[in-house]
N, CA, C and O atoms as a Maestro MAE file, in Angstrom:
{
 s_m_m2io_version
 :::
 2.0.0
}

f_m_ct {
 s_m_title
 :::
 protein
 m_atom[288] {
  # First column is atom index #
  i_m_mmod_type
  r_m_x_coord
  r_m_y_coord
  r_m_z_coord
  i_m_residue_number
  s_m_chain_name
  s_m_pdb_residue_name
  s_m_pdb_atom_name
  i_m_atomic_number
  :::
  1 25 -2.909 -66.792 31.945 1 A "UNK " " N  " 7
  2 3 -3.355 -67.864 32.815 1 A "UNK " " CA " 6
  3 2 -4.635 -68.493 32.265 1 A "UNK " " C  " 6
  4 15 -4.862 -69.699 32.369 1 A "UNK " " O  " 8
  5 25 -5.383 -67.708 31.733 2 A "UNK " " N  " 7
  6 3 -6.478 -68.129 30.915 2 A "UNK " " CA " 6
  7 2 -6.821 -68.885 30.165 2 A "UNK " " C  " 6
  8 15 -7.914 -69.445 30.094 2 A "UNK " " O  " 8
  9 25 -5.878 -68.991 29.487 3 A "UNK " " N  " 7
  10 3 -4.841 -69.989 28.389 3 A "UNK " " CA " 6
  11 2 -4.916 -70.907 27.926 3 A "UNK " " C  " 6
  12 15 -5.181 -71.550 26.910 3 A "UNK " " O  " 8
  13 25 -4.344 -70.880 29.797 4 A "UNK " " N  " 7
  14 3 -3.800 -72.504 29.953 4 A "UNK " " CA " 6
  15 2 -4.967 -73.491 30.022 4 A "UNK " " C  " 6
  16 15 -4.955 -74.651 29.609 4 A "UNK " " O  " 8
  17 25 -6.300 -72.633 30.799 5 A "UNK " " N  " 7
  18 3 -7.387 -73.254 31.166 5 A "UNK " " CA " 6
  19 2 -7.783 -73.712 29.854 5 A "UNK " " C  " 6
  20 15 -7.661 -74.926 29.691 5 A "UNK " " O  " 8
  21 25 -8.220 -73.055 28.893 6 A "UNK " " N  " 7
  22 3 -8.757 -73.586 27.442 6 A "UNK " " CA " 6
  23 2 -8.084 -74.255 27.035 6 A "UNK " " C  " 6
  24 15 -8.610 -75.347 26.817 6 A "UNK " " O  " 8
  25 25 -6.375 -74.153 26.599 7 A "UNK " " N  " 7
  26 3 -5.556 -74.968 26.122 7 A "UNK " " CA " 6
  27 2 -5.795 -76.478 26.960 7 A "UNK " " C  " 6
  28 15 -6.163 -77.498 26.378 7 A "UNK " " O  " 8
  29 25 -5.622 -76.431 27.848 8 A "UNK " " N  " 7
  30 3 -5.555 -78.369 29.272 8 A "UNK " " CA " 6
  31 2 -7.406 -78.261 29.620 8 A "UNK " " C  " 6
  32 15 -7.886 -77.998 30.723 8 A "UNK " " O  " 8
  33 25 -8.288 -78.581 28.183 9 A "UNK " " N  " 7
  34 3 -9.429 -78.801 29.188 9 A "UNK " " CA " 6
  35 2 -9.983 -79.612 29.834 9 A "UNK " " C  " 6
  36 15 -11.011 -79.435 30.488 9 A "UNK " " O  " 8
  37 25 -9.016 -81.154 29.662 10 A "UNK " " N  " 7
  38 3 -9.421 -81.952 30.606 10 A "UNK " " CA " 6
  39 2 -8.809 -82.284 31.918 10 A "UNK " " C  " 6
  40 15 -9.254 -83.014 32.803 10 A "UNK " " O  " 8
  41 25 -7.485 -81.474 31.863 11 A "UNK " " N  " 7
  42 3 -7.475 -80.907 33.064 11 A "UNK " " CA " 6
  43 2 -8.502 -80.080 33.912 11 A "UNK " " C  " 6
  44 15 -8.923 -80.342 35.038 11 A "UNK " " O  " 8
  45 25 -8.733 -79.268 33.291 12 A "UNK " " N  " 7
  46 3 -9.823 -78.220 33.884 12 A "UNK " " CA " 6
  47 2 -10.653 -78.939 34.428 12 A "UNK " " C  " 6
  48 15 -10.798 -78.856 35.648 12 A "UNK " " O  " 8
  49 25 -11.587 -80.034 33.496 13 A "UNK " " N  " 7
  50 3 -13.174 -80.916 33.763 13 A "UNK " " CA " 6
  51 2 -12.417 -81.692 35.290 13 A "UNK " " C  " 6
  52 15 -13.071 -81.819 36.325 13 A "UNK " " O  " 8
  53 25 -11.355 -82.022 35.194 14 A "UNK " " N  " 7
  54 3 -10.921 -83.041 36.150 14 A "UNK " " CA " 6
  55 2 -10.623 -82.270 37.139 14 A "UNK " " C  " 6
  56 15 -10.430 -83.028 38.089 14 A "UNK " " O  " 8
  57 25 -10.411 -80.764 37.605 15 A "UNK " " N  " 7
  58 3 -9.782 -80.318 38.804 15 A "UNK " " CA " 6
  59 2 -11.271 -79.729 39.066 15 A "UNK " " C  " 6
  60 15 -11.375 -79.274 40.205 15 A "UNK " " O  " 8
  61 25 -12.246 -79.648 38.417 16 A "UNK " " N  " 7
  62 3 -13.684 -79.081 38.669 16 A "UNK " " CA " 6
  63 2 -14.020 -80.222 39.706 16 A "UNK " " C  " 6
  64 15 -14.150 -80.258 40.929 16 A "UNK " " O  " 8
  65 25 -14.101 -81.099 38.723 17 A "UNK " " N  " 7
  66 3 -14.591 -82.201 39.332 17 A "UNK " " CA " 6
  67 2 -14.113 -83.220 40.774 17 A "UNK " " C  " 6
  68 15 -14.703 -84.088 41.418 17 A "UNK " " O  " 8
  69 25 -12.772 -82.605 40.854 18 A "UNK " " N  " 7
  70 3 -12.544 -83.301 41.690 18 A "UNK " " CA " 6
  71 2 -12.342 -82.050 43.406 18 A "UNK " " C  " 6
  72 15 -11.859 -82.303 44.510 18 A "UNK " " O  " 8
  73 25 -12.966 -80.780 42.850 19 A "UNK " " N  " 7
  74 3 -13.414 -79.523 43.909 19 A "UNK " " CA " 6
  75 2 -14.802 -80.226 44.208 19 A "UNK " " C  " 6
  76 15 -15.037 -80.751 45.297 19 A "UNK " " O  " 8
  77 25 -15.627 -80.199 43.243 20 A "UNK " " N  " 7
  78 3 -17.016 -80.681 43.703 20 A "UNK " " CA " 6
  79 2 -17.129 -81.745 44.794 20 A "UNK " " C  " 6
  80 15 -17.699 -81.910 45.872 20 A "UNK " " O  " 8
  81 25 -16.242 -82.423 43.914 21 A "UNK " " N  " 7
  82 3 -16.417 -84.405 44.858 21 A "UNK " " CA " 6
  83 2 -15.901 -84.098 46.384 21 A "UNK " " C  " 6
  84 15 -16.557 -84.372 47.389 21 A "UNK " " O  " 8
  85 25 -14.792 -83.567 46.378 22 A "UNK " " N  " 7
  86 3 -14.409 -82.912 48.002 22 A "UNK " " CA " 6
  87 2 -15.011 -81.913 48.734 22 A "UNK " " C  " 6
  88 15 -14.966 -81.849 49.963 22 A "UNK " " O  " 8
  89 25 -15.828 -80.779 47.684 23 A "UNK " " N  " 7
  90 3 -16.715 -80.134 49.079 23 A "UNK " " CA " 6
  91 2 -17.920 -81.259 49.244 23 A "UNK " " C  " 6
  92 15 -18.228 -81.571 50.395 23 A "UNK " " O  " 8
  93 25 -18.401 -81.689 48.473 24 A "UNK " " N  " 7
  94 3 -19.392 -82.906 49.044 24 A "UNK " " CA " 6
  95 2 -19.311 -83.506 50.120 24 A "UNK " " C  " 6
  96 15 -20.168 -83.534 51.004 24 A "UNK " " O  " 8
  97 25 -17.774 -84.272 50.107 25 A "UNK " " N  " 7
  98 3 -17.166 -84.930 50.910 25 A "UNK " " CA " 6
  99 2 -16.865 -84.371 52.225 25 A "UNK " " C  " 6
  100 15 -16.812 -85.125 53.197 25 A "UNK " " O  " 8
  101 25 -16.703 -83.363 52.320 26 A "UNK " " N  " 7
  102 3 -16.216 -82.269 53.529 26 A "UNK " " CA " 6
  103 2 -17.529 -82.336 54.439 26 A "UNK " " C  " 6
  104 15 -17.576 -82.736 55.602 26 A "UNK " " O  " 8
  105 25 -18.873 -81.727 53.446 27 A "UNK " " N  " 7
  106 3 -20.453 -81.483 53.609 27 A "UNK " " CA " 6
  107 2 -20.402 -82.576 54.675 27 A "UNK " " C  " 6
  108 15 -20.289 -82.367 55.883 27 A "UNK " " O  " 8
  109 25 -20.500 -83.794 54.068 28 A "UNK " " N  " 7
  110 3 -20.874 -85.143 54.792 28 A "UNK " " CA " 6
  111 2 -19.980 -85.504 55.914 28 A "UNK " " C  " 6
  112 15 -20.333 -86.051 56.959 28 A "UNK " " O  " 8
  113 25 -18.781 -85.140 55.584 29 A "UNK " " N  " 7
  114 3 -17.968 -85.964 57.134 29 A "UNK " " CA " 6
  115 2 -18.163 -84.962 58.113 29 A "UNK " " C  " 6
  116 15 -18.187 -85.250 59.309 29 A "UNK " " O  " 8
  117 25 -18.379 -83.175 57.467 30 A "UNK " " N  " 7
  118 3 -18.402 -82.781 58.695 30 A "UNK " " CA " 6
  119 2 -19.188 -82.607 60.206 30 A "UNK " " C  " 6
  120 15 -20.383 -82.313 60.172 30 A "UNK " " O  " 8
  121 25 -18.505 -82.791 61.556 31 A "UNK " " N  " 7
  122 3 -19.040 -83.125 62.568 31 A "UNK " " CA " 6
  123 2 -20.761 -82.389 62.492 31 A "UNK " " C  " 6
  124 15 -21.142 -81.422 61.834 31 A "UNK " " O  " 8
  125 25 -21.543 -83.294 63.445 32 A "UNK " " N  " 7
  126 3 -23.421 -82.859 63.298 32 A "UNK " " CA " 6
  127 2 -23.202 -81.409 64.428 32 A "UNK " " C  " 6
  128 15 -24.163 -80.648 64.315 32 A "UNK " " O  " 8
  129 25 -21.931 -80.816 65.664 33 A "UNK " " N  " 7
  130 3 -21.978 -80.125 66.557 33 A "UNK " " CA " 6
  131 2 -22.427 -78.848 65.659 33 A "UNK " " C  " 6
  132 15 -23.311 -78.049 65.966 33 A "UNK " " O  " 8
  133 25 -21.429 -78.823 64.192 34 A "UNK " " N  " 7
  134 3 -21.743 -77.421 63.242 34 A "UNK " " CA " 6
  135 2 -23.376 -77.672 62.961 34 A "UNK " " C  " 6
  136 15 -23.856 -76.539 62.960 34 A "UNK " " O  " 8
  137 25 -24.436 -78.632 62.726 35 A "UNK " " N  " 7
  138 3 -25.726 -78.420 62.383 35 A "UNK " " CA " 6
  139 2 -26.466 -78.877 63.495 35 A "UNK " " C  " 6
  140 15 -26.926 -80.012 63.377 35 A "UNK " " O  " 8
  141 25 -26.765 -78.081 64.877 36 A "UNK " " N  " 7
  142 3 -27.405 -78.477 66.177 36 A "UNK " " CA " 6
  143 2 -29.105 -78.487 65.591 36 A "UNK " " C  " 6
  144 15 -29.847 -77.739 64.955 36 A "UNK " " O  " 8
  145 25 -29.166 -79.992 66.331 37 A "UNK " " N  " 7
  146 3 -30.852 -79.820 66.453 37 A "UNK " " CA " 6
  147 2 -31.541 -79.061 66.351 37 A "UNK " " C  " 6
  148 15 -30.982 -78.449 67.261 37 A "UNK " " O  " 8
  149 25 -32.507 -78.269 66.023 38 A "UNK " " N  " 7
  150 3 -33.373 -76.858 66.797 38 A "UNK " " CA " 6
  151 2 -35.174 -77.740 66.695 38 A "UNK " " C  " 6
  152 15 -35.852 -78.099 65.733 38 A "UNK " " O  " 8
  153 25 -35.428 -77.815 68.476 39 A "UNK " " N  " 7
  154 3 -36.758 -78.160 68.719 39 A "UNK " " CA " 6
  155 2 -37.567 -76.660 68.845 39 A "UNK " " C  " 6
  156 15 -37.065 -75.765 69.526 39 A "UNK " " O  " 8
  157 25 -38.462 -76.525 68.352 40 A "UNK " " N  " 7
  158 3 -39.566 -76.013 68.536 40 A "UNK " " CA " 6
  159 2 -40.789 -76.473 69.320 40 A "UNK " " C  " 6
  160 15 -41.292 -77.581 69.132 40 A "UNK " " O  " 8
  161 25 -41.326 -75.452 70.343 41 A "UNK " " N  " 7
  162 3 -42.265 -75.718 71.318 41 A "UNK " " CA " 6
  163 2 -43.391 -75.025 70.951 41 A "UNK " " C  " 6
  164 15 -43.249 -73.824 70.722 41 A "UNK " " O  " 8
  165 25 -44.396 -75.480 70.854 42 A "UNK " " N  " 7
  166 3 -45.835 -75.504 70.047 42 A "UNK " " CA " 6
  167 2 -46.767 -75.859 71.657 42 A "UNK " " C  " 6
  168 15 -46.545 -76.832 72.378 42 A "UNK " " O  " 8
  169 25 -47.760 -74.830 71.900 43 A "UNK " " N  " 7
  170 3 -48.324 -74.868 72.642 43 A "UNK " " CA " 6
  171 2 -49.893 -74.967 71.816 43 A "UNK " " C  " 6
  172 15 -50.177 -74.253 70.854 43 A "UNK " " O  " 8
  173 25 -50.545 -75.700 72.242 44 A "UNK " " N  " 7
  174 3 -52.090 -75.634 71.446 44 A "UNK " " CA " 6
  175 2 -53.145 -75.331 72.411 44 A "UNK " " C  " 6
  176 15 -53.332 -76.373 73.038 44 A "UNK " " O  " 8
  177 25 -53.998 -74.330 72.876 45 A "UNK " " N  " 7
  178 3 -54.859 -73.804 73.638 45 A "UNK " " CA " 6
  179 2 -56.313 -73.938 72.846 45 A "UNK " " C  " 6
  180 15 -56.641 -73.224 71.899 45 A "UNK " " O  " 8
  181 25 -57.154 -75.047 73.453 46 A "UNK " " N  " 7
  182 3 -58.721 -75.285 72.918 46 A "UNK " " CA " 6
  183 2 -59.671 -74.402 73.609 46 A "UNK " " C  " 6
  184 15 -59.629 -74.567 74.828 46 A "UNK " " O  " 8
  185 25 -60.318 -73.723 73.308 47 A "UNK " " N  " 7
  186 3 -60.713 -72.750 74.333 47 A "UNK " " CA " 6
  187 2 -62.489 -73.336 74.294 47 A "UNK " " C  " 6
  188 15 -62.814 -73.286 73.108 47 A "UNK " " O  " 8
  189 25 -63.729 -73.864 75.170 48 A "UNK " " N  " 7
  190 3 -64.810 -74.319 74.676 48 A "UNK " " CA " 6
  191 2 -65.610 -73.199 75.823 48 A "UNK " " C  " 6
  192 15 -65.449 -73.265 77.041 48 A "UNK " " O  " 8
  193 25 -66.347 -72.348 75.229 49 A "UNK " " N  " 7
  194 3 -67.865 -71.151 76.065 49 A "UNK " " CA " 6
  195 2 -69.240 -72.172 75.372 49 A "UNK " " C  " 6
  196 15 -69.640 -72.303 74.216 49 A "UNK " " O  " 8
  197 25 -69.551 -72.588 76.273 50 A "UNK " " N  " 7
  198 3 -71.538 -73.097 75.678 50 A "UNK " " CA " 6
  199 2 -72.197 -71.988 75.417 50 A "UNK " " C  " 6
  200 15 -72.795 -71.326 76.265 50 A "UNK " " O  " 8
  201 25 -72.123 -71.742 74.279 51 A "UNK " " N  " 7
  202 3 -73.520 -70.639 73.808 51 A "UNK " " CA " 6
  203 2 -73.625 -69.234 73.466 51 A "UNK " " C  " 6
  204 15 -74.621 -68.512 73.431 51 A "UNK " " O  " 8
  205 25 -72.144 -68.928 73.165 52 A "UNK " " N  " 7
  206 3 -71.055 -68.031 73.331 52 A "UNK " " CA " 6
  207 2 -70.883 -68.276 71.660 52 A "UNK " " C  " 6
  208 15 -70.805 -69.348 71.060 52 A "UNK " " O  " 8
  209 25 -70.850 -66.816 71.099 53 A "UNK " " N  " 7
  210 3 -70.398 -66.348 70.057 53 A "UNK " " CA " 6
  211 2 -68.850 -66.602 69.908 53 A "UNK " " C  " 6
  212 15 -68.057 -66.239 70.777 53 A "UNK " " O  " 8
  213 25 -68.513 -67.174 68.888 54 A "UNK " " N  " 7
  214 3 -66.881 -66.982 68.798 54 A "UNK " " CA " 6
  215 2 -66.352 -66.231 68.745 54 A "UNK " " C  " 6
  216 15 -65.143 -66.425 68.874 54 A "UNK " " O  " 8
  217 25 -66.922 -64.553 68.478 55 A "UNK " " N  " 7
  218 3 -65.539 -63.231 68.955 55 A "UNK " " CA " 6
  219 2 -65.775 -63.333 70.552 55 A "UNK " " C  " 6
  220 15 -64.872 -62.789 71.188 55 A "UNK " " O  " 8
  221 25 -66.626 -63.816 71.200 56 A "UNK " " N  " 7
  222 3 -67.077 -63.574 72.698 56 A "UNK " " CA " 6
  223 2 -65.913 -64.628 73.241 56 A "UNK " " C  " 6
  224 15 -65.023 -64.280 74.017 56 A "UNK " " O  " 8
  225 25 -66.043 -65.808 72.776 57 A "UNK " " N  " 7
  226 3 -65.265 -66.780 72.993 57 A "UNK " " CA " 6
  227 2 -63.406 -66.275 72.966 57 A "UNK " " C  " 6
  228 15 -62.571 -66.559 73.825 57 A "UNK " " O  " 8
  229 25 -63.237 -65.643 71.962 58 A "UNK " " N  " 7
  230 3 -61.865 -64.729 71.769 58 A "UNK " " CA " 6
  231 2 -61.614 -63.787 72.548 58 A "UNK " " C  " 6
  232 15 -60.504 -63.575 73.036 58 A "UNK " " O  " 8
  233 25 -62.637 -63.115 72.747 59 A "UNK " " N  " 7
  234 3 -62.177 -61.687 73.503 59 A "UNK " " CA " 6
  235 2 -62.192 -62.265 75.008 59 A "UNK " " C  " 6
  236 15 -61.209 -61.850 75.623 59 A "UNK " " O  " 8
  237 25 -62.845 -62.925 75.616 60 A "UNK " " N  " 7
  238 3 -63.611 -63.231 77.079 60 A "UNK " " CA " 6
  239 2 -62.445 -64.715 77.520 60 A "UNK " " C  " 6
  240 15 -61.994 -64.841 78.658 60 A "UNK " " O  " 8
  241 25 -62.199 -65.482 76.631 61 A "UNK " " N  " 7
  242 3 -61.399 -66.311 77.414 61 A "UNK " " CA " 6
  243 2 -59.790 -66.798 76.436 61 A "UNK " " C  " 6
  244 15 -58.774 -67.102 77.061 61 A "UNK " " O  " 8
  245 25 -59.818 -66.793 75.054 62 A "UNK " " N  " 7
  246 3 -58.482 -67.265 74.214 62 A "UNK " " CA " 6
  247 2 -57.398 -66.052 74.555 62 A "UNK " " C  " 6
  248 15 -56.223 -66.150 74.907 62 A "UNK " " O  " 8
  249 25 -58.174 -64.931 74.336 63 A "UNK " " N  " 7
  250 3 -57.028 -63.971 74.213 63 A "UNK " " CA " 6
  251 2 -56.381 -63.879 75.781 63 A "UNK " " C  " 6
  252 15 -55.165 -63.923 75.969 63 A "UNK " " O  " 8
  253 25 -57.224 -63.766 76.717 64 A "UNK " " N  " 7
  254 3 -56.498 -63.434 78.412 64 A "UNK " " CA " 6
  255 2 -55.283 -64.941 78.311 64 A "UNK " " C  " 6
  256 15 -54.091 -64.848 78.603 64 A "UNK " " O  " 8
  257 25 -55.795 -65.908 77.955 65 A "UNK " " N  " 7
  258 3 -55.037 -67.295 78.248 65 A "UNK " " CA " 6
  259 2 -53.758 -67.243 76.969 65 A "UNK " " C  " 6
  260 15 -52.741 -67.872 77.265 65 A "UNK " " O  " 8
  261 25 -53.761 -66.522 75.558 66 A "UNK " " N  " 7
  262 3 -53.035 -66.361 75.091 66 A "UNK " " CA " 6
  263 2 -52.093 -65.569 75.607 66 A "UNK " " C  " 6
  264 15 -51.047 -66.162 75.871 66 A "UNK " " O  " 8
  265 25 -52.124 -64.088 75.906 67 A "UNK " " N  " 7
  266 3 -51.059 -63.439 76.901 67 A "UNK " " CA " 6
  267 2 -50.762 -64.154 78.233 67 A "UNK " " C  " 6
  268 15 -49.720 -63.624 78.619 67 A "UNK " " O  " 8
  269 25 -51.160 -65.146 79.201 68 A "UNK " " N  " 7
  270 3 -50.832 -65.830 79.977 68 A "UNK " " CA " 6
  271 2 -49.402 -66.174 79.321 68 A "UNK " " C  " 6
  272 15 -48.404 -65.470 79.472 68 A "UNK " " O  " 8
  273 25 -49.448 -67.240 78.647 69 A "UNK " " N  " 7
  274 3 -48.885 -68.052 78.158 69 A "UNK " " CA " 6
  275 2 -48.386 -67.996 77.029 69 A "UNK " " C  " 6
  276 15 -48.077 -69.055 76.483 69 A "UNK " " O  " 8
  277 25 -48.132 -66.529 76.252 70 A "UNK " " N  " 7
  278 3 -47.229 -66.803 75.661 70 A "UNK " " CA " 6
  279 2 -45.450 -65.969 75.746 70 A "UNK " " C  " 6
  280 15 -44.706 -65.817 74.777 70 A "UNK " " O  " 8
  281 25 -45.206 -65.619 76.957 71 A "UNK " " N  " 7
  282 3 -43.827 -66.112 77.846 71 A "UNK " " CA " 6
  283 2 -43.494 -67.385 78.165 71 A "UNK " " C  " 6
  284 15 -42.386 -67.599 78.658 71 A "UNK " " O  " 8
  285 25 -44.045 -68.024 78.025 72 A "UNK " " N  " 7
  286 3 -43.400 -69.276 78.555 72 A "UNK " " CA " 6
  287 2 -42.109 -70.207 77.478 72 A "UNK " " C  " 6
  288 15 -41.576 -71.232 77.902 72 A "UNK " " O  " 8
  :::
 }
 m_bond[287] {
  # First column is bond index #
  i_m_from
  i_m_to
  i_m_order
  :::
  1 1 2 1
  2 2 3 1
  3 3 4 2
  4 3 5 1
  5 5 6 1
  6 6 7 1
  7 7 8 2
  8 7 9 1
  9 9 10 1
  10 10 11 1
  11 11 12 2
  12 11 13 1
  13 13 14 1
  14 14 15 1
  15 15 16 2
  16 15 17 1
  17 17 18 1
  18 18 19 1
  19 19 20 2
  20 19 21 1
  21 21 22 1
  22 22 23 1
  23 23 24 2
  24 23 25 1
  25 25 26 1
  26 26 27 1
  27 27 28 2
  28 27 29 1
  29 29 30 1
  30 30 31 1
  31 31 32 2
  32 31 33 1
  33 33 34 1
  34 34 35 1
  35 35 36 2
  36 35 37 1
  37 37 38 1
  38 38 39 1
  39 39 40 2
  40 39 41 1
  41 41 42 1
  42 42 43 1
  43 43 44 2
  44 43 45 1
  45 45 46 1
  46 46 47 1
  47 47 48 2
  48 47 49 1
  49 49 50 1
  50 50 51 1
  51 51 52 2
  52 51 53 1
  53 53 54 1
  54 54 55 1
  55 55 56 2
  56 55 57 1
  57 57 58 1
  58 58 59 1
  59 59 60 2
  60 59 61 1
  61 61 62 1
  62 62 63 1
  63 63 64 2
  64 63 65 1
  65 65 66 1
  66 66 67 1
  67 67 68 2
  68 67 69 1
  69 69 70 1
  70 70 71 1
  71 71 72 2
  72 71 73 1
  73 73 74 1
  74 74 75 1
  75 75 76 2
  76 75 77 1
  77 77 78 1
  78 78 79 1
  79 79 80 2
  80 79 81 1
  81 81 82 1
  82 82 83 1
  83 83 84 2
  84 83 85 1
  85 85 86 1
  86 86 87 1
  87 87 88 2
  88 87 89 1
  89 89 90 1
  90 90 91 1
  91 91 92 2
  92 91 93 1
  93 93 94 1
  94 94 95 1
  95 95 96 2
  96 95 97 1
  97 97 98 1
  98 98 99 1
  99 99 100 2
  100 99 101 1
  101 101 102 1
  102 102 103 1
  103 103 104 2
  104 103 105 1
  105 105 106 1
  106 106 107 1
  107 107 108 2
  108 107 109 1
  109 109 110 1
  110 110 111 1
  111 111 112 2
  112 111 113 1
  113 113 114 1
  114 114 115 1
  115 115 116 2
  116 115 117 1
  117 117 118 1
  118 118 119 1
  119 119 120 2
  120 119 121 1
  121 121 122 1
  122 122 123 1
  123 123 124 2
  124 123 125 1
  125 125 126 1
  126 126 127 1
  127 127 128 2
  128 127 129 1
  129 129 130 1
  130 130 131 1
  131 131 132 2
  132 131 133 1
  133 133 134 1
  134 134 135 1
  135 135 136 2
  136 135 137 1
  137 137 138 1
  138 138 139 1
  139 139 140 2
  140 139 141 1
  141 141 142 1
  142 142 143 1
  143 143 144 2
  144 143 145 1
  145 145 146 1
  146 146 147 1
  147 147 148 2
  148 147 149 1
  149 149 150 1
  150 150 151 1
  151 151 152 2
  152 151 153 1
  153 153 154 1
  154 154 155 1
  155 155 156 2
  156 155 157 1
  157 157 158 1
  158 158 159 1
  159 159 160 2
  160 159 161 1
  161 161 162 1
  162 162 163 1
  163 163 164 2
  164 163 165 1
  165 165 166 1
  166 166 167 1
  167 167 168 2
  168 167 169 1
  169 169 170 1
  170 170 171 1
  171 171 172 2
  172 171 173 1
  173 173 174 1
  174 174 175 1
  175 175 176 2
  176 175 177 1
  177 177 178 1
  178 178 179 1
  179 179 180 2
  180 179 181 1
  181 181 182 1
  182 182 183 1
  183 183 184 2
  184 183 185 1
  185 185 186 1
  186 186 187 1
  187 187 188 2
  188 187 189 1
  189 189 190 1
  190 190 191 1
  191 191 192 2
  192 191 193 1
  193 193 194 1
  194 194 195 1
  195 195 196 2
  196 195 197 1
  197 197 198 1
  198 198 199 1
  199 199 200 2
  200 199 201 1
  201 201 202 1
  202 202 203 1
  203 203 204 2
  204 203 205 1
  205 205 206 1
  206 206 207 1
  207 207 208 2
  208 207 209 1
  209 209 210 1
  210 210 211 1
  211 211 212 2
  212 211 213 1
  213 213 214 1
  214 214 215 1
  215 215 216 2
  216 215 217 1
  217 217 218 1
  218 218 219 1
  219 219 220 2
  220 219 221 1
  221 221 222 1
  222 222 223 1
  223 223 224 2
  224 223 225 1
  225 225 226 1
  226 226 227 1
  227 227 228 2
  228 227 229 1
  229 229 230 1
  230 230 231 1
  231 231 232 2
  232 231 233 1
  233 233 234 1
  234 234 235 1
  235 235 236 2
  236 235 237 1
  237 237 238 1
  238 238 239 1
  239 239 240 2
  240 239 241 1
  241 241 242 1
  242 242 243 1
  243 243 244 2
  244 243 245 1
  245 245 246 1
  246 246 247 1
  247 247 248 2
  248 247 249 1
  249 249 250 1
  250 250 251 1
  251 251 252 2
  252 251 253 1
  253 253 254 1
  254 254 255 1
  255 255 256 2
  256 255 257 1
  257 257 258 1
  258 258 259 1
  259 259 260 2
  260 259 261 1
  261 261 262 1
  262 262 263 1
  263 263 264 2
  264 263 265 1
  265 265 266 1
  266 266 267 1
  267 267 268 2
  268 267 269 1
  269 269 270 1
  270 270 271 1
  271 271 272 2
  272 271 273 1
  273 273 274 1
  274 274 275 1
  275 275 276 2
  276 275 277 1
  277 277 278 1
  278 278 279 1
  279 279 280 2
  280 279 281 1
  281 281 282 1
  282 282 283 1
  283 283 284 2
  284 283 285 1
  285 285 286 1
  286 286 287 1
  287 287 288 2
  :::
 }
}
């Protein structure tokens, strides 16, 4: 069977080529239901202490409001 492939190689280039051109073709027509949207929800929490060290700022008010909120 091997053969035949070396013996007919422009057969071969032409049945390659014409696998490629149709999964392409398949790629593109097929329906968008197989590749669904996916949104991602991004919550951004500014946290502002006047006069307050930033681990104070972390420990005392980001982190309690981070476990709040991140179930949601």
């Amino acid at each position: 069977m091997l053969g035949f492939f070396t013996r007919q190689r422009v057969f071969s280039i032409l049945a390659s080529i014409f696998f490629v051109v149709a999964g392409v073709g398949s790629f593109i027509i097929s329906p968008k239901e197989s590749l669904p949207e996916i949104k991602l929800g991004i919550i951004v929490i500014s946290t502002i202490y006047p006069n307050a060290a930033p681990q104070e700022v972390e420990k005392l008010v980001t982190t309690p409001l981070e476990d709040a909120v991140k179930n949601i």
